[in-house]
SESEDREN-171130 format. One record per atom (N, C-alpha, C, O): residue in one letter; x, y, z. Coordinates in steps of 0.001 Angstrom, whole numbers, plus 500000, padded with zeros to 6 digits. Last residue first. Example, Ala and Ser with C-alpha at 12.3 -4.5 7.8 and 13.67 -1.06 7.14 Angstrom:
<pts>
s512850497750507080 s513670498940507140 s512900500030507870 s513409501138508039 a513190494310507800 a512300495500507800 a513200496700507800 a514236496681508465 
</pts>
This chain:
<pts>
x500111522256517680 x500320521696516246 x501148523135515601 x501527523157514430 x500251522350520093 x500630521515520101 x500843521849518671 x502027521690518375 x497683523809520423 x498847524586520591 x499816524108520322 x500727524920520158 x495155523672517810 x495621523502519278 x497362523519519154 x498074523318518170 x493663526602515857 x494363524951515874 x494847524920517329 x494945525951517995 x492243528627513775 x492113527591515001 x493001526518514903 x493054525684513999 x493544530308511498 x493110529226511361 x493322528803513036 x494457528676513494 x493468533820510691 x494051533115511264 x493266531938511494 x492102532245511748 x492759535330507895 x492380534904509073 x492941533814509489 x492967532820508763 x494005536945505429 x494028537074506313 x493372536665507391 x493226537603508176 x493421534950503530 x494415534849503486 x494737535697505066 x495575535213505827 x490823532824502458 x490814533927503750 x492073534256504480 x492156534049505691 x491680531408500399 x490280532180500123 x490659533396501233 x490764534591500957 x494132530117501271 x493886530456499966 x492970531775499729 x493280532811499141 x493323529468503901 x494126530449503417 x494402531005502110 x494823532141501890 x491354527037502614 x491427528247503653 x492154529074503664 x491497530033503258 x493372525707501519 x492077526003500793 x491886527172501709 x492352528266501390 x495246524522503149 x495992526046502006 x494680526184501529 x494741527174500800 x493513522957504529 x494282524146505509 x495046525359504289 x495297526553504452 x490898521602502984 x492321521426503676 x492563523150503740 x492019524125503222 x487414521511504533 x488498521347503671 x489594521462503931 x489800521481505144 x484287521282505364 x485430520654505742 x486584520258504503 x486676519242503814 x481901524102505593 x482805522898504923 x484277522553505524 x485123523314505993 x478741524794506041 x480240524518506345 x480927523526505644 x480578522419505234 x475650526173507260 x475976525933506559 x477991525947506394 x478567527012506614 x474322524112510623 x475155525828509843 x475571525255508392 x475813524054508268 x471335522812511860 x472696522344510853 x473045523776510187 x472309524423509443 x470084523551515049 x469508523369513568 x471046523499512520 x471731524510512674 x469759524272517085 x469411522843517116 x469318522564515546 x468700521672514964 x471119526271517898 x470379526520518217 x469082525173517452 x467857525286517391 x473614525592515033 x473039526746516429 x471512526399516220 x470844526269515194 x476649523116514493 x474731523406514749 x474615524688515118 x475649525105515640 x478387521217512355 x477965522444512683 x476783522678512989 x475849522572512194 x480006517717512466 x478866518450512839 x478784519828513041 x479169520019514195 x482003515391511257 x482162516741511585 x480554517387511581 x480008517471510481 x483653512372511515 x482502513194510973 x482444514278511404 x483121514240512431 x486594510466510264 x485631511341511313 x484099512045510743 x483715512089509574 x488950509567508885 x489113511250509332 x488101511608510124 x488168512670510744 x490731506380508947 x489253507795509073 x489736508909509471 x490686509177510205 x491615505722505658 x491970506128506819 x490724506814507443 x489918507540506860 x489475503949502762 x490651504974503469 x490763504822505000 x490127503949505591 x488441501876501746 x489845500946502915 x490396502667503090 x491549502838503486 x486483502728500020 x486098502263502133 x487163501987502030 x486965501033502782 x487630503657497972 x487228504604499275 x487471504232500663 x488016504664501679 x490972502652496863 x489491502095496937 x489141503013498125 x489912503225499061 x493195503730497408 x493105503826495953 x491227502912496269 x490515502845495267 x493265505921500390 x493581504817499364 x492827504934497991 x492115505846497572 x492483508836499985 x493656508152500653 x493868506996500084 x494715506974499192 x490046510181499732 x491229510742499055 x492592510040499490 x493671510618499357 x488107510180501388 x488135509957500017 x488849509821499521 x488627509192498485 x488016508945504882 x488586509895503278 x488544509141502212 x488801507952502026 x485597507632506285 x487422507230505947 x486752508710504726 x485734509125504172 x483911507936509335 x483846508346507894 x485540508182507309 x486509508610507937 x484343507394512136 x483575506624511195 x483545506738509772 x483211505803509044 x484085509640515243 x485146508630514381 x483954507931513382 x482784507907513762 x483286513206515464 x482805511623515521 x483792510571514614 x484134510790513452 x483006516490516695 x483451515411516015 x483537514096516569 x483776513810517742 x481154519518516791 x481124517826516785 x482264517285516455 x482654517936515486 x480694522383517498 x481527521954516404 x481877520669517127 x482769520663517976 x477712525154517858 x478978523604517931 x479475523079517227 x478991523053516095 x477792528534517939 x477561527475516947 x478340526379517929 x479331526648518609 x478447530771519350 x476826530026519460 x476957528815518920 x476246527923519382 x480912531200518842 x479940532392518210 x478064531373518187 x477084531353517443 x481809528153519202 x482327529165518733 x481283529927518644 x480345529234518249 x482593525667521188 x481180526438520808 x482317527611520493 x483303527927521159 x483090521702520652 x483973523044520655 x482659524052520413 x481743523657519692 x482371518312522735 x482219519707521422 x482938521219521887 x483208521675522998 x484743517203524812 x483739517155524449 x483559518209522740 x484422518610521960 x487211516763526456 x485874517563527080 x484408517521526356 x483313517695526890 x488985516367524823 x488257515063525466 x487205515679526463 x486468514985527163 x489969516692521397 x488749517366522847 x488689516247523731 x488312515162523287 x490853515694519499 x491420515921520606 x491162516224521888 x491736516123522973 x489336516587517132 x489075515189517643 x489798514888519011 x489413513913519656 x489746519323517092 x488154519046517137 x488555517109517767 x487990516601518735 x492264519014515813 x492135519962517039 x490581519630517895 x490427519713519113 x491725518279513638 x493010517574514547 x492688518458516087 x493061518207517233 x490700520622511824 x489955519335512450 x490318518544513844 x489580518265514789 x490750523635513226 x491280522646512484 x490688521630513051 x490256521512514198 x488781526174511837 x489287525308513225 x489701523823512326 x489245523237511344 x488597529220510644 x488636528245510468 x488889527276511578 x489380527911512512 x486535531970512473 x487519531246511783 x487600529760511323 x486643529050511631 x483648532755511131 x484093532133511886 x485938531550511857 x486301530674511071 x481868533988508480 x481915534813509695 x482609534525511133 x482509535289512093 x481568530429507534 x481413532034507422 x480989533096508175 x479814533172508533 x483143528080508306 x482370528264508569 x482218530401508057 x482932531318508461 x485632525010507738 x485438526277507177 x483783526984507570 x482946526274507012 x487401523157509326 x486039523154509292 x486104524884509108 x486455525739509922 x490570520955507884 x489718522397508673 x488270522608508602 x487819522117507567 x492994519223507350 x491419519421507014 x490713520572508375 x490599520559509601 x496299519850505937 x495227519405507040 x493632519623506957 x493311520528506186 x498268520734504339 x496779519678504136 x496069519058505053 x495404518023505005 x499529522322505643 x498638522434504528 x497394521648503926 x496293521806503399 x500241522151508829 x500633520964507860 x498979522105506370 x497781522312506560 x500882525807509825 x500163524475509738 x500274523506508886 x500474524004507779 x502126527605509159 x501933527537510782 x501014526099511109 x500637525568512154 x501796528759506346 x503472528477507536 x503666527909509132 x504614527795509909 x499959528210504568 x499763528552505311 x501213528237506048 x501447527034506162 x500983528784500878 x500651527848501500 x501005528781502585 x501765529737502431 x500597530841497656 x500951530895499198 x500340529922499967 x499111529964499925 x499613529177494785 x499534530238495804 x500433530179496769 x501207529229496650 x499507527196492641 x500814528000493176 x500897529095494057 x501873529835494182 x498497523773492534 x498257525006493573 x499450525527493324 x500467524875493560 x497809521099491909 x497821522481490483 x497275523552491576 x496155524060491622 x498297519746494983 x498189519374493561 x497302520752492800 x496257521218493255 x499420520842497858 x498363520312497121 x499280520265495795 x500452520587495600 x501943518859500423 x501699520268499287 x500538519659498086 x500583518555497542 x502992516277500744 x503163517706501581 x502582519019501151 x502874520107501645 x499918513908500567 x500326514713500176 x501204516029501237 x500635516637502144 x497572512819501387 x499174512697502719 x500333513355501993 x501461513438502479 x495832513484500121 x495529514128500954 x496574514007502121 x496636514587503205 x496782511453497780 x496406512666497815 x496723513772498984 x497560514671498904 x496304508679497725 x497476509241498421 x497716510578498229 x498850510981498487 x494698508349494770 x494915508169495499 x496349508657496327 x497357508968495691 x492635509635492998 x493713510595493801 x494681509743494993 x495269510319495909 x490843508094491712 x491744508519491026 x492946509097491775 x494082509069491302 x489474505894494573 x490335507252494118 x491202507049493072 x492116506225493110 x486147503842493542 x487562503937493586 x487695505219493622 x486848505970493140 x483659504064493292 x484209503046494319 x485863503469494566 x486533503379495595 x483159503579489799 x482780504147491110 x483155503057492247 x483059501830492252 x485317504143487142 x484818503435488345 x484819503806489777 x485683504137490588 x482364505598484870 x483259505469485362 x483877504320486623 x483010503597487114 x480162503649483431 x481162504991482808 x482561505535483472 x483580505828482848 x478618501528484202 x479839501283483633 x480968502136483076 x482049501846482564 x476171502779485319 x477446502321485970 x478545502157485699 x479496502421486434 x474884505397484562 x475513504519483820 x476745503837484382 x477922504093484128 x473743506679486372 x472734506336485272 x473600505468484561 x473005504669483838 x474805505974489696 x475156506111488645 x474182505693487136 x473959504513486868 x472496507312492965 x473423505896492009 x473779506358490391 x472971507124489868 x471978508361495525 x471877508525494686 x472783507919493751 x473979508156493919 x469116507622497596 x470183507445497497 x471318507794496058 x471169506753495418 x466713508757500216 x466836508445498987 x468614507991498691 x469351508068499674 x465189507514502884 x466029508455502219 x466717507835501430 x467266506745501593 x464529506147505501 x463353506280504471 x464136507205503210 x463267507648502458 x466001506276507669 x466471504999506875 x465580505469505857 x466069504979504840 x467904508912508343 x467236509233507581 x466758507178506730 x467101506854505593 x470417508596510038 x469468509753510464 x467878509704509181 x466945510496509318 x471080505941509077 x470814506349510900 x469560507457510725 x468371507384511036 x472520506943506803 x470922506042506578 x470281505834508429 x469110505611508741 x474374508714507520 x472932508943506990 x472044508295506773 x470898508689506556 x476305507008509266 x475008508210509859 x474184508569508722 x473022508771509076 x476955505287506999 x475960504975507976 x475100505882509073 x473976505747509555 x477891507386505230 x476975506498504726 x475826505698505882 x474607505532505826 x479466509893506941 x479602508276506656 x478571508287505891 x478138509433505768 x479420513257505474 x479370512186506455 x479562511020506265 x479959510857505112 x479025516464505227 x479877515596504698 x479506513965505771 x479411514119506989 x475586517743505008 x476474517220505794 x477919516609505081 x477578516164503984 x474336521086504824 x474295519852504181 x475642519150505331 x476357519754506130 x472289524315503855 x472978523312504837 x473292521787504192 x472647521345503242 x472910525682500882 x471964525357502006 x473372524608502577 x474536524400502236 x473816529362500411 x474297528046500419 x473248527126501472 x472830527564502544 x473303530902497145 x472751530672498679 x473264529659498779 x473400528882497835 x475458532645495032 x474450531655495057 x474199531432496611 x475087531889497330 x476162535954494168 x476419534794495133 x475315534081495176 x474224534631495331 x477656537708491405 x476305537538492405 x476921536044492682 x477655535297492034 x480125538757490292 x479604539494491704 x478607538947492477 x478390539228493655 x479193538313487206 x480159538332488300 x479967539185489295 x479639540354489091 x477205537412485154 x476798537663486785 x477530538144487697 x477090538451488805 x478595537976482990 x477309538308482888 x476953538448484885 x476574539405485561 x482148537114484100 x481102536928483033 x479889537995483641 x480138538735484593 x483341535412486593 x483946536462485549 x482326535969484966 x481626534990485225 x482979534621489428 x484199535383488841 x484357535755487943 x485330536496487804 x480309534211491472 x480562534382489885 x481516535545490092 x481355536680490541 x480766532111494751 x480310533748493651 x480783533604492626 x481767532867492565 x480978529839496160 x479893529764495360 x479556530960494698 x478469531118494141 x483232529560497405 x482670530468497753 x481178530787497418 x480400531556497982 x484661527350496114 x484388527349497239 x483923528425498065 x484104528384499282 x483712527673493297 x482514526687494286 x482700527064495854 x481803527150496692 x483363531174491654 x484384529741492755 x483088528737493394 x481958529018493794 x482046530512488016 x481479530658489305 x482649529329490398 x482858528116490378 x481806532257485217 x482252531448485751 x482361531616487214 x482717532695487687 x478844532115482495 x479096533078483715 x480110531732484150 x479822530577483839 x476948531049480632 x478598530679481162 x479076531620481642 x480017532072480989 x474143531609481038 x474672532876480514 x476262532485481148 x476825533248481933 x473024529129481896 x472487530257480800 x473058531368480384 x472596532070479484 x475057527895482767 x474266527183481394 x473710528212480514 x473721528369479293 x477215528759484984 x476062528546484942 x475988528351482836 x476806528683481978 x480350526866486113 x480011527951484719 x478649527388485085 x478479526212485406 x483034526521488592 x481890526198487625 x481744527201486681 x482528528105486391 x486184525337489405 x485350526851488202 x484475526136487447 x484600525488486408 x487655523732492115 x486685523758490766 x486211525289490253 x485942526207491027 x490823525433493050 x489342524769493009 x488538524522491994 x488720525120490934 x493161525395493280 x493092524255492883 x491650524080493425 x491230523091494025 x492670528692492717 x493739528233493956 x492959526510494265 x492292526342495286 x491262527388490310 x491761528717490565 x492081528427492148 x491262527632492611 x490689525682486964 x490776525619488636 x491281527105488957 x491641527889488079 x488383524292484455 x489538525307485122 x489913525023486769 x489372524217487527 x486440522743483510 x487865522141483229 x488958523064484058 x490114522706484286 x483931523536484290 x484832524777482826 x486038523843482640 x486722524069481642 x481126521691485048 x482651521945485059 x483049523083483748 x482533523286482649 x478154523481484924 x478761522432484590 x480036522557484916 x480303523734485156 x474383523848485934 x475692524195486350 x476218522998486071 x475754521898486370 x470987525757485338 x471888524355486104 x473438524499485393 x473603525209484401 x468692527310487417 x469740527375485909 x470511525946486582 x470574525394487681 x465712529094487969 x466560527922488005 x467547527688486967 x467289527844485773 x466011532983488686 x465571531579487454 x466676530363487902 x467885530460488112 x466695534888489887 x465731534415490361 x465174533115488941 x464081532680488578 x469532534996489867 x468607536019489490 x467594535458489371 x467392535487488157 x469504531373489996 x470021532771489826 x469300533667489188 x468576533440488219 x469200528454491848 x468327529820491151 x469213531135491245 x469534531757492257 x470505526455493045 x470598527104491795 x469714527760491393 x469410527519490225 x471730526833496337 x470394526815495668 x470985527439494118 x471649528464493960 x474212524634496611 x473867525606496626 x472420525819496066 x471963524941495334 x476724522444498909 x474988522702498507 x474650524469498226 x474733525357499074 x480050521399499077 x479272522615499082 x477631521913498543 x477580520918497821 x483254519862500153 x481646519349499606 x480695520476499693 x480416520532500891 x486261519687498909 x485250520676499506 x483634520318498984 x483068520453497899 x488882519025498554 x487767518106499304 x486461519011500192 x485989519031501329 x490267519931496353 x489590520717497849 x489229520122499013 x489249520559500163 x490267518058494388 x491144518812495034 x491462519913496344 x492423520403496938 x487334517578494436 x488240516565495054 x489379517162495418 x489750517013496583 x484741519416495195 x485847519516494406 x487157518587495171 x487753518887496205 x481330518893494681 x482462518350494957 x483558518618494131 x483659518352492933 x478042520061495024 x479457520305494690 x480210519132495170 x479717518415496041 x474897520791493684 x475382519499494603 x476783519943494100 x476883520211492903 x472785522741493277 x473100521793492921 x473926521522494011 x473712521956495143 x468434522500493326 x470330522659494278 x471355522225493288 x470999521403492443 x465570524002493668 x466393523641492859 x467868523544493333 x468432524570493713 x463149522558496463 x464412523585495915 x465230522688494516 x465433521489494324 x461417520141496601 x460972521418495702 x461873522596495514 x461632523490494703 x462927518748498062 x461980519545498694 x461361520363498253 x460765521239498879 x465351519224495454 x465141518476496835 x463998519374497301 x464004520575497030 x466900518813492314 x465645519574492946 x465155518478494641 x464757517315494710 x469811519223490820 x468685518219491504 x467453519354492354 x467520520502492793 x473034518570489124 x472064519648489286 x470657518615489627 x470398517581489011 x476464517799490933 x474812517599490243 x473831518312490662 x473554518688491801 x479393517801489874 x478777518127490187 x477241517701490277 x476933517085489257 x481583515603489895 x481728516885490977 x480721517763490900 x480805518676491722 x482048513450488781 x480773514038488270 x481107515169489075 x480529516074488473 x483816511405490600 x483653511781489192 x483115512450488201 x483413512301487016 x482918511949492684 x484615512301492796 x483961511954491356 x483300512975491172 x479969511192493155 x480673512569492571 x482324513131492484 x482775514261492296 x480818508116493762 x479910509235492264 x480420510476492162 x481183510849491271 x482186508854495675 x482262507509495026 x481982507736493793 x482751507593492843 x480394510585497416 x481706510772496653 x482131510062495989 x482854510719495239 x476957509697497367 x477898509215497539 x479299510002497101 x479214510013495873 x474438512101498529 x474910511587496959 x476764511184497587 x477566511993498054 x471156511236499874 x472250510868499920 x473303510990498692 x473194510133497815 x468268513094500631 x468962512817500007 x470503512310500184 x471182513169500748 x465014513682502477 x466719513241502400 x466938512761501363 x466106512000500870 x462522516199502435 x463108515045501156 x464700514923502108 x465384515914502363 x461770517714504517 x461333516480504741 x461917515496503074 x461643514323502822 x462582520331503728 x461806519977503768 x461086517982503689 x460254517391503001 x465827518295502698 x464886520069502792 x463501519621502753 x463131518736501982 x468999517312503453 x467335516954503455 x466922518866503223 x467414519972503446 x471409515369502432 x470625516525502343 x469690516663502454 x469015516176501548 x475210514581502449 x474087514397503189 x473421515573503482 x473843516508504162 x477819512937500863 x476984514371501004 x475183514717501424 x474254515017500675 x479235510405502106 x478052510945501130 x478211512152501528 x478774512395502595 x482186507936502294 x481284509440502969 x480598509463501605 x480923508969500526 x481450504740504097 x481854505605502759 x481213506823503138 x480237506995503868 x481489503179506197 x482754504272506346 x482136505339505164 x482295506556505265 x479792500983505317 x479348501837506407 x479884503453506500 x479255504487506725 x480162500713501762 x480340500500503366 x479958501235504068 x479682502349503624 x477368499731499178 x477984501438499797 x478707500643501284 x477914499985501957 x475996498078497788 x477409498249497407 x478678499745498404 x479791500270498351 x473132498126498282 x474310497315498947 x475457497113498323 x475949495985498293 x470221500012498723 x471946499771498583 x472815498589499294 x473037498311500472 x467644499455499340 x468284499096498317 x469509499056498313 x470041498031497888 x467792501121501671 x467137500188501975 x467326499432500755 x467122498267501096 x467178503864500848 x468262503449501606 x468403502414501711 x469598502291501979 x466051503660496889 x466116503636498725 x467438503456499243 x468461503101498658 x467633505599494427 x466994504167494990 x466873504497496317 x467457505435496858 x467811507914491581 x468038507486492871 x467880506373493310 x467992505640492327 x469481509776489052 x468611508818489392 x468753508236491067 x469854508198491617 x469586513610487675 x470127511943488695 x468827511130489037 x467668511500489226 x470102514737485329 x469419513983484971 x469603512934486488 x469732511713486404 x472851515799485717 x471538516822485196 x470648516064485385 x469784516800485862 x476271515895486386 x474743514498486018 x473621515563486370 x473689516117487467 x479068516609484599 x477974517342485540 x476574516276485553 x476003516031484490 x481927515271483547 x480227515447483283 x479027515844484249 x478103515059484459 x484728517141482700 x484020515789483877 x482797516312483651 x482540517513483560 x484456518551480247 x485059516948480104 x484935515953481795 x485007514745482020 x482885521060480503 x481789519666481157 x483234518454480338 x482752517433479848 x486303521854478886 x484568522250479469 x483763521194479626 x483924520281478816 x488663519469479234 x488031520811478603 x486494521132479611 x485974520691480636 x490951518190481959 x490019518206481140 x489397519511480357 x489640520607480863 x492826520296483777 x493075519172482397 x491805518843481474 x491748519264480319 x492696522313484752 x492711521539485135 x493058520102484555 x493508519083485081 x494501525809484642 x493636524208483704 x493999523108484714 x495059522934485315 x493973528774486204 x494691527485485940 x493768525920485066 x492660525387485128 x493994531966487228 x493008530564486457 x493666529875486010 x494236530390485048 x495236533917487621 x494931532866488844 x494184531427488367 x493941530345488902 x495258535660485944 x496623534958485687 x496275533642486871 x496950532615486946 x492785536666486163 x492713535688485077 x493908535108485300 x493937533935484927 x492302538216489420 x492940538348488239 x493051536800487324 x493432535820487963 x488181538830489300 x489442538301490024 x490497538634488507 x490194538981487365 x485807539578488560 x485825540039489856 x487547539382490593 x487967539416491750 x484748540818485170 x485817539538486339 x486010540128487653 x486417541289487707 x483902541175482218 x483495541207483443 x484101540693484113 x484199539545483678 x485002540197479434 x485365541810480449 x484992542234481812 x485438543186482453 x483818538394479193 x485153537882480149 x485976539716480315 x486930540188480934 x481014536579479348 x481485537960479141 x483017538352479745 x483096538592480950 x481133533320477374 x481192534202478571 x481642535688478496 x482522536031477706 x481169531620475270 x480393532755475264 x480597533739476207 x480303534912475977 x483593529224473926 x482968530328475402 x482403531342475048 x483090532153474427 x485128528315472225 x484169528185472150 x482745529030473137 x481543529249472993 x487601529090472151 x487415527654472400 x486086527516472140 x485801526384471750 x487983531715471694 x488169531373470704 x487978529674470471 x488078529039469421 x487721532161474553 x486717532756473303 x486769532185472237 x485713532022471626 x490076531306475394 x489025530784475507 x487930531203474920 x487056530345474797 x491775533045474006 x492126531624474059 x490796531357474019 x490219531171472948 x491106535091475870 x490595535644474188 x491036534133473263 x490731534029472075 x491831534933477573 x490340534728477520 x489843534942476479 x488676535006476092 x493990532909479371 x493669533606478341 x492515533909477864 x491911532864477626 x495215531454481137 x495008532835481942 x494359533894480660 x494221535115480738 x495634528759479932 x495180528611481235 x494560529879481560 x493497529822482179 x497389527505477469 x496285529019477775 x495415528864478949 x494218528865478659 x499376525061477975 x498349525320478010 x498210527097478360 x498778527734479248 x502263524487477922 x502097525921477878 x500653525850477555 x500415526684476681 x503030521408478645 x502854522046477706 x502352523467477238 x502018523536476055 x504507522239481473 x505294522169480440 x504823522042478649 x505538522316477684 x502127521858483001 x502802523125482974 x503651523336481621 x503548524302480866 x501730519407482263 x500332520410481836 x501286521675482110 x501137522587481296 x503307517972483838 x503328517675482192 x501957518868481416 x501521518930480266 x503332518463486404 x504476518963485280 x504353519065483575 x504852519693482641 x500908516926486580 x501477518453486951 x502267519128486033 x502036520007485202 x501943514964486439 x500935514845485430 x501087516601485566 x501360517335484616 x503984514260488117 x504428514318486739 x502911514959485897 x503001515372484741 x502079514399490336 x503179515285490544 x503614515384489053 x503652516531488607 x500831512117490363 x500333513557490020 x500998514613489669 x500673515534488920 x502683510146490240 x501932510165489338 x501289511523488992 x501173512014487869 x503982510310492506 x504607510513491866 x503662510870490116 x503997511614489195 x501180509533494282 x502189510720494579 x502515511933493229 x502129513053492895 x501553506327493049 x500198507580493378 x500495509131493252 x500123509831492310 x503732505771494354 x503730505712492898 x502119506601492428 x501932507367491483 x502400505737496871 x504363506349496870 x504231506986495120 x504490508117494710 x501195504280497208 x500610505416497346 x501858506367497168 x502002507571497379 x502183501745496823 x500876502133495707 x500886503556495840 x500640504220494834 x503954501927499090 x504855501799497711 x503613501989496767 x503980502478495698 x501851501137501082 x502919502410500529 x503250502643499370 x502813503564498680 x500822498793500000 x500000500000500000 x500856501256500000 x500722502199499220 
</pts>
């Protein structure tokens, strides 16, 4: 397993190199106009030299528009450990496995009668829920192939406006400036969600055989010293890839710090901050369930789920260069 995750490593690291070294148009917009992009690219709320290729072209990872589901109570290919993205509104739960969306990172879905879509950026390991209604019309949302401090760059459908996930605002085009709503949602095991929800839906591949679900492309990722297609400023006071519970209007708190408690939950600004052994990473071995656990992570006030994400430590500093990241004293 070392020596898999040794050659894992090495694998990204060249694939890296090999996208730098062919001088891809990564920061060009008159490139990308010329790719095919409608987008208004005089509009931009950031600098373009920050936009980076990811490798694939536009929707080349496939956004699922169309998801299909089954009961909780049907699955039996999911382990206990595997994390989902866990969603209820108004009395609909929903489950959408990483397993699926480490390949699809995104999906556009209607829960409870909200239109959402559904994020995952593996390089982030940033799981986001946003309401897709912009400017007050449902629109649905695809990969651009781009990254920008190694996050996904969506693009809305109706007007390829390009949009950070991990902020969920439009960076360049027709909307830049407007912010999508974020609902609440969980990163979690598979088994707290069928716990909290056994009558809840599940969400499965329209075409099993397209990609393989179950498995990391990334594997040995996240033991990584330094992310993957990141040239920003990494944080100096913390392992970078540590996983942090990102909350808005809150600092960041590091996870390692949350499982250490032996007093119990952490209360910041009203809110609690949980943590629970059971959920393995996505991002560690080359098959999900045999990752390492990292845990489950809970945000509440006042009995009801904050909207948050649990990502690594240069993602955070990346976005919130000036706020200092929670961590215990030790680290």
């Amino acid at each position: 397993m070392i020596a898999g995750k040794s050659m894992a490593r090495a694998g990204l690291v060249a694939f890296a190199l090999l996208l730098f070294q062919t001088g891809v148009a990564w920061s060009d917009p008159d490139a990308w106009s010329r790719q095919g992009w409608s987008t208004d690219f005089s509009k931009t709320a950031i600098d373009y030299d920050e936009i980076m290729s990811g490798g694939p072209p536009k929707d080349g990872i496939p956004s699922i528009d169309d998801p299909a589901f089954i009961t909780v109570a049907s699955v039996n290919d999911l382990a206990d450990n595997e994390p989902v993205i866990g969603l209820e509104i108004g009395g609909d739960a929903r489950a959408y496995p990483l397993r699926i969306l480490m390949w699809h990172e995104i999906a556009n879905d209607t829960v409870g009668g909200v239109p959402v879509t559904v994020t995952y950026c593996p390089l982030c390991n940033a799981a986001l829920v946003f309401d897709r209604r912009v400017a007050g019309q449902a629109d649905t949302f695809g990969t651009t192939g781009k990254l920008r401090h190694s996050d996904l760059v969506m693009y809305d459908r109706r007007t390829e406006s390009w949009w950070q996930q991990f902020t969920g605002e439009a960076i360049a085009g027709e909307m830049t400036g407007t912010k999508l709503k974020r609902i609440p949602s969980r990163l979690e095991s598979w088994k707290n969600f069928k716990t909290r929800f056994p009558d809840g839906k599940v969400l499965v591949p329209g075409n099993p055989g397209l990609r393989n679900y179950g498995f990391n492309p990334y594997e040995g990722y996240d033991s990584l010293s330094q992310p993957f297609l990141f040239s920003g400023e990494l944080p100096q006071d913390i392992n970078p890839m540590e996983r942090v519970v990102v909350v808005r209007g809150a600092r960041p708190i590091a996870l390692s710090m949350l499982k250490i408690r032996e007093e119990g939950p952490l209360t910041r600004l009203g809110m609690t901050f949980a943590w629970e052994k059971g959920q393995a990473s996505a991002l560690d071995s080359s098959r999900i369930a045999n990752g390492r656990d990292v845990g489950n992570i809970t945000v509440r006030q006042d009995g009801e789920d904050v909207p948050h994400d649990v990502t690594f430590a240069f993602v955070a500093h990346a976005f919130l260069p000036d706020v200092t990241i929670e961590k215990s004293k030790n680290q």
